[in-house]
C-alpha atoms as an extended CHARMM CRD file, in Angstrom:
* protein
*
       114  EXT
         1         1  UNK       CA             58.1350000000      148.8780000000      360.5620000000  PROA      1               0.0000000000
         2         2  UNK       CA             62.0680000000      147.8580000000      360.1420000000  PROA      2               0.0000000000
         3         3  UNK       CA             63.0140000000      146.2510000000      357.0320000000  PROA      3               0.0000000000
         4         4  UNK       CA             64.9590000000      143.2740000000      356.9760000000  PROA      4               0.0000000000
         5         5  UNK       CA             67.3600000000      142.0800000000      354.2100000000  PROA      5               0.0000000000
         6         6  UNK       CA             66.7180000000      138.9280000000      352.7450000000  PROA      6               0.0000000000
         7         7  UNK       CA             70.4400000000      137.9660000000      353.5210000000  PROA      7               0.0000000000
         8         8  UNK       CA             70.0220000000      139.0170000000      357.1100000000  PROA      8               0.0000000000
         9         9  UNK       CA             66.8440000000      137.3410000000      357.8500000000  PROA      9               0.0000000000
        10        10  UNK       CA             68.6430000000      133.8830000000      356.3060000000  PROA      10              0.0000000000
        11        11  UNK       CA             71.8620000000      134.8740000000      359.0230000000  PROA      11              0.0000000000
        12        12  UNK       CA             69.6510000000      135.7620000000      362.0200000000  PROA      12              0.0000000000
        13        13  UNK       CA             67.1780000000      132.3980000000      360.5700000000  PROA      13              0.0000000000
        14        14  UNK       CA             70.8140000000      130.1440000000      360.9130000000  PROA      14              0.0000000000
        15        15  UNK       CA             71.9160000000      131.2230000000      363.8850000000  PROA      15              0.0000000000
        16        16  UNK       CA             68.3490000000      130.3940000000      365.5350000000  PROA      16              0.0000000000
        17        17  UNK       CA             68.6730000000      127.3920000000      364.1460000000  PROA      17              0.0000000000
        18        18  UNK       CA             72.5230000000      126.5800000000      365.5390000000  PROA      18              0.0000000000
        19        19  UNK       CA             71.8380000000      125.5380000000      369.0870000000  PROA      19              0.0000000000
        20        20  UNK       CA             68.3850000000      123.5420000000      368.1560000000  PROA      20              0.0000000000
        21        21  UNK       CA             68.6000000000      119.9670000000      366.6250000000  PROA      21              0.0000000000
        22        22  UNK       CA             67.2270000000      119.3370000000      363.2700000000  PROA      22              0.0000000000
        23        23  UNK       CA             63.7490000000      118.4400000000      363.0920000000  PROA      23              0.0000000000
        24        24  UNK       CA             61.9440000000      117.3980000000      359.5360000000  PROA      24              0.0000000000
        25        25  UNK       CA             58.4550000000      118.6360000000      359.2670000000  PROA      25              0.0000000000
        26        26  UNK       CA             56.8200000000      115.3710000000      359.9440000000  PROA      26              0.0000000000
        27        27  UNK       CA             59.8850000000      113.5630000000      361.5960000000  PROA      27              0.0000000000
        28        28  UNK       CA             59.9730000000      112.3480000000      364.8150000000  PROA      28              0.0000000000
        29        29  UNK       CA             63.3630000000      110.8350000000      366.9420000000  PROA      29              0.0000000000
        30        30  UNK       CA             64.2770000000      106.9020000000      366.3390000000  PROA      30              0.0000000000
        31        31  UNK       CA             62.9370000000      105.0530000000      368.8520000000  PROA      31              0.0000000000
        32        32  UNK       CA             65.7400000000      102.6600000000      369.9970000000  PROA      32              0.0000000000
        33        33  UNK       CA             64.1280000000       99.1290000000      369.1830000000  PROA      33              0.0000000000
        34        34  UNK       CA             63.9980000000       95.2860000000      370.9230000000  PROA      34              0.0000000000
        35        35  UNK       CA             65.3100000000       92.3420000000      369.4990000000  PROA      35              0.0000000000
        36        36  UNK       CA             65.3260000000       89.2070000000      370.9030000000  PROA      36              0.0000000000
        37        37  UNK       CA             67.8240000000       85.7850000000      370.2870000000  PROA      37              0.0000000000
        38        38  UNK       CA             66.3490000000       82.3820000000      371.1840000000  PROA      38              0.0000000000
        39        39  UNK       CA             69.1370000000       80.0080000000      372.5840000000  PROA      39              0.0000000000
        40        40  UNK       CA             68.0680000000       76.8450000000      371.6560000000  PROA      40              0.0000000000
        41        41  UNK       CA             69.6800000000       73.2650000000      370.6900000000  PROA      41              0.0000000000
        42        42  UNK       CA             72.8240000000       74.7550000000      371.3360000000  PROA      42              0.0000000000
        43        43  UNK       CA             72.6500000000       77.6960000000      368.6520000000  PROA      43              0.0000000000
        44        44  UNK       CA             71.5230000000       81.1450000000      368.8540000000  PROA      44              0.0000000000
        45        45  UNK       CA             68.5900000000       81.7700000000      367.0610000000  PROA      45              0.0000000000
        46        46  UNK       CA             68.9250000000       84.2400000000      364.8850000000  PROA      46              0.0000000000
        47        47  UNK       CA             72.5480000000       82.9820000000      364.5320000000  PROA      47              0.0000000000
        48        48  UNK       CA             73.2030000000       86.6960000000      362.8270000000  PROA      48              0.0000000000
        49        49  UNK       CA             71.4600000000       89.7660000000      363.7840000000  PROA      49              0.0000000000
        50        50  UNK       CA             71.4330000000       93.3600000000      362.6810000000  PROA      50              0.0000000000
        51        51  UNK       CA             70.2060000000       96.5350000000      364.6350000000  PROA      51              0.0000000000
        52        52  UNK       CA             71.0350000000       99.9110000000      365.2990000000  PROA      52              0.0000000000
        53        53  UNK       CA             73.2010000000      101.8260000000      367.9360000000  PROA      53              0.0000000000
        54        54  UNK       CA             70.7930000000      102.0600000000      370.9800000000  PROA      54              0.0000000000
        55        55  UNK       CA             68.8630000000       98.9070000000      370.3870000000  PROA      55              0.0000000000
        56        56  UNK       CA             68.2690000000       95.9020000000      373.1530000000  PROA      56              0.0000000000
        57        57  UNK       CA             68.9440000000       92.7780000000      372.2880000000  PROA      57              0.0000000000
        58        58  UNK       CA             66.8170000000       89.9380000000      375.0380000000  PROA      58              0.0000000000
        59        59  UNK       CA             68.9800000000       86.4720000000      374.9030000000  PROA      59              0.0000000000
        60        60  UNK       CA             66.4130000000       83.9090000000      376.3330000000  PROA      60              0.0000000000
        61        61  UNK       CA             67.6200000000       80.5420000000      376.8040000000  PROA      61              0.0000000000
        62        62  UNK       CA             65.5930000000       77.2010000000      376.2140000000  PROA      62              0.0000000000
        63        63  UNK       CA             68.2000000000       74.8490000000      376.5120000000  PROA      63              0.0000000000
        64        64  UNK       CA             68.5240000000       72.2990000000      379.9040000000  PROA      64              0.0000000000
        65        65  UNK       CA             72.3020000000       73.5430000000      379.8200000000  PROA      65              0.0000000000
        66        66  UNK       CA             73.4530000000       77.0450000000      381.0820000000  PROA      66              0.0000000000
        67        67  UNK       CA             74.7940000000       79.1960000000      378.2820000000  PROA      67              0.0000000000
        68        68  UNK       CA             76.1160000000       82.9900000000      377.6230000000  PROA      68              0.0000000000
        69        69  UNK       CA             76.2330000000       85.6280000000      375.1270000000  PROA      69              0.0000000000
        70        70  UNK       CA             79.4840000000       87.3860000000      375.3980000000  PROA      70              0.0000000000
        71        71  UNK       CA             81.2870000000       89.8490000000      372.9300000000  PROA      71              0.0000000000
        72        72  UNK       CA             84.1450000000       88.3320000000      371.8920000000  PROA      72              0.0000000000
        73        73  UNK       CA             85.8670000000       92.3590000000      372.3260000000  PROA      73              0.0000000000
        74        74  UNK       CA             84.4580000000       91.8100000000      376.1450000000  PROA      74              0.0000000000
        75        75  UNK       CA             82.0810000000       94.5420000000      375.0470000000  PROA      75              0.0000000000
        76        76  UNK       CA             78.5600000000       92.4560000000      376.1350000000  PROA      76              0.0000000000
        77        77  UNK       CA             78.1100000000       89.5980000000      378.5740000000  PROA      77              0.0000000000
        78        78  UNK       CA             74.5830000000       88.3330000000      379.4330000000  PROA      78              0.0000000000
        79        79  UNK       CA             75.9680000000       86.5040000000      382.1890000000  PROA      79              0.0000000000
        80        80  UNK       CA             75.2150000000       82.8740000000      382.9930000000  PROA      80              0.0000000000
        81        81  UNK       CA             71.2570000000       81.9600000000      381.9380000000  PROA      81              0.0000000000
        82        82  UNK       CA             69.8440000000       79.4720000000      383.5300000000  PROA      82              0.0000000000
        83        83  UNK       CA             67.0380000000       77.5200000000      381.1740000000  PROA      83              0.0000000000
        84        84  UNK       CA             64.2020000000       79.3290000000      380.3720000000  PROA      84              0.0000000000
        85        85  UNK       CA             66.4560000000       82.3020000000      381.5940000000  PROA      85              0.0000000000
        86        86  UNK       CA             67.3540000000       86.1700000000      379.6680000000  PROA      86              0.0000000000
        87        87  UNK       CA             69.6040000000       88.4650000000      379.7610000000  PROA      87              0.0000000000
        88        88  UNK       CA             69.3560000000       91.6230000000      377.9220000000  PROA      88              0.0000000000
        89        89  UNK       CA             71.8930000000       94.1070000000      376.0050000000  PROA      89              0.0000000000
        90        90  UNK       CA             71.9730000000       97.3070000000      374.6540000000  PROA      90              0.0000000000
        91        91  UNK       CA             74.2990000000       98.2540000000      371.9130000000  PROA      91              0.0000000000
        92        92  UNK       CA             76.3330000000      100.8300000000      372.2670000000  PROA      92              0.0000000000
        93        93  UNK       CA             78.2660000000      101.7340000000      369.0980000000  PROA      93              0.0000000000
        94        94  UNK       CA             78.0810000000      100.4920000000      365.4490000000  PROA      94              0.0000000000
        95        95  UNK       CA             80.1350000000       97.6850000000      364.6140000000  PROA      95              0.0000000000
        96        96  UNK       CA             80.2270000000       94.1590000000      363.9380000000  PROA      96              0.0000000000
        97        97  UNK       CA             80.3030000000       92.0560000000      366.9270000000  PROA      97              0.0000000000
        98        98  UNK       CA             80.8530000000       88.4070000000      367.1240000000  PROA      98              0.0000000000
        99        99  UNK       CA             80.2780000000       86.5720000000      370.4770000000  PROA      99              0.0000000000
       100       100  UNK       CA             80.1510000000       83.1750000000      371.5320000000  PROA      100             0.0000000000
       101       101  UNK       CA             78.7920000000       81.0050000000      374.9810000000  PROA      101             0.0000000000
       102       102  UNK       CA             81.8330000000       80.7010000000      377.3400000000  PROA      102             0.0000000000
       103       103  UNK       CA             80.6400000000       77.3990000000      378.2710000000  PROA      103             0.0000000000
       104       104  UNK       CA             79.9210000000       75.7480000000      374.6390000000  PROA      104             0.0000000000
       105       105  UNK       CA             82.7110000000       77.7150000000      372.8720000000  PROA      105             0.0000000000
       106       106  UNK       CA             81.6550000000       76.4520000000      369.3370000000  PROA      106             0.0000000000
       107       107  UNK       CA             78.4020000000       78.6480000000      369.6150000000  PROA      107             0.0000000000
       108       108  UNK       CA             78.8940000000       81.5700000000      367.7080000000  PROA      108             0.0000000000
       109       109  UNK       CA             76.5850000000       84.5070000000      367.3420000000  PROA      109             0.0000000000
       110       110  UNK       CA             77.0150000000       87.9740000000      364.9840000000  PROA      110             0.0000000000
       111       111  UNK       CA             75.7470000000       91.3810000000      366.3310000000  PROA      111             0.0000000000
       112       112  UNK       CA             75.7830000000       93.7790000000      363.4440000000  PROA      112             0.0000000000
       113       113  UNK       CA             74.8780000000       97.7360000000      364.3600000000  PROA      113             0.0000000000
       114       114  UNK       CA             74.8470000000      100.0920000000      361.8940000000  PROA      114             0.0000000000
C-alpha cells in the first residue's frame, strides 16, 4: 500500500476542493426570499425595506389611484398598478435604492440589499 505524505494528501485534498463550491457540514444554499410592500393611502408600506441580493419584492396596490414603484437609478419599475394590482421585483445587486411613484412624485420608498 503507497504511503502518502501528510503535506501531499493536504495538496492533492486542496486541489479537489478548487473547482467545488464550499459547503459547511450542515449548510445548505440561501434561498432567495419574498417580500412584499403594501401601497396604501398614498405611502408604501413598509416605507423602508431591507433584503438581500436575489430577493423579490411584490408591490400590491390598494389605493383607487394608479401608482408605481420605480428606482430612482431606472434600475426597477413595477409598471403602472391598477388598484388592488402587483408588480413584482427582484434585486439584483446590493445597494441602497430609493424609488418613488411617477405619478404621485412625493411617494418615496427605500430598497436596501445587502
Amino acid at each position: 500500500m503507497a504511503s502518502i505524505s501528510r503535506r501531499h494528501g493536504l495538496k492533492l485534498g486542496l486541489a479537489a476542493l478548487a473547482g467545488a463550491p464550499l459547503v459547511l457540514a450542515g449548510a445548505r444554499p440561501a434561498k432567495a426570499a419574498t417580500h412584499e410592500v403594501t401601497i396604501e393611502r398614498f405611502k408604501y408600506i413598509p416605507a423602508e425595506l431591507t433584503v438581500a441580493p436575489g430577493d423579490t419584492i411584490i408591490f400590491t396596490n390598494k389605493d383607487g389611484a394608479p401608482h408605481t414603484a420605480t428606482a430612482s437609478d431606472g434600475s426597477f419599475d413595477t409598471g403602472r398598478l391598477n388598484r388592488n394590482k402587483s408588480g413584482q421585483i427582484t434585486v439584483a445587486t446590493a445597494g441602497t435604492f430609493g424609488y418613488i411613484c411617477t405619478f404621485h412624485r412625493n411617494m418615496k420608498g427605500t430598497v436596501i440589499a445587502s
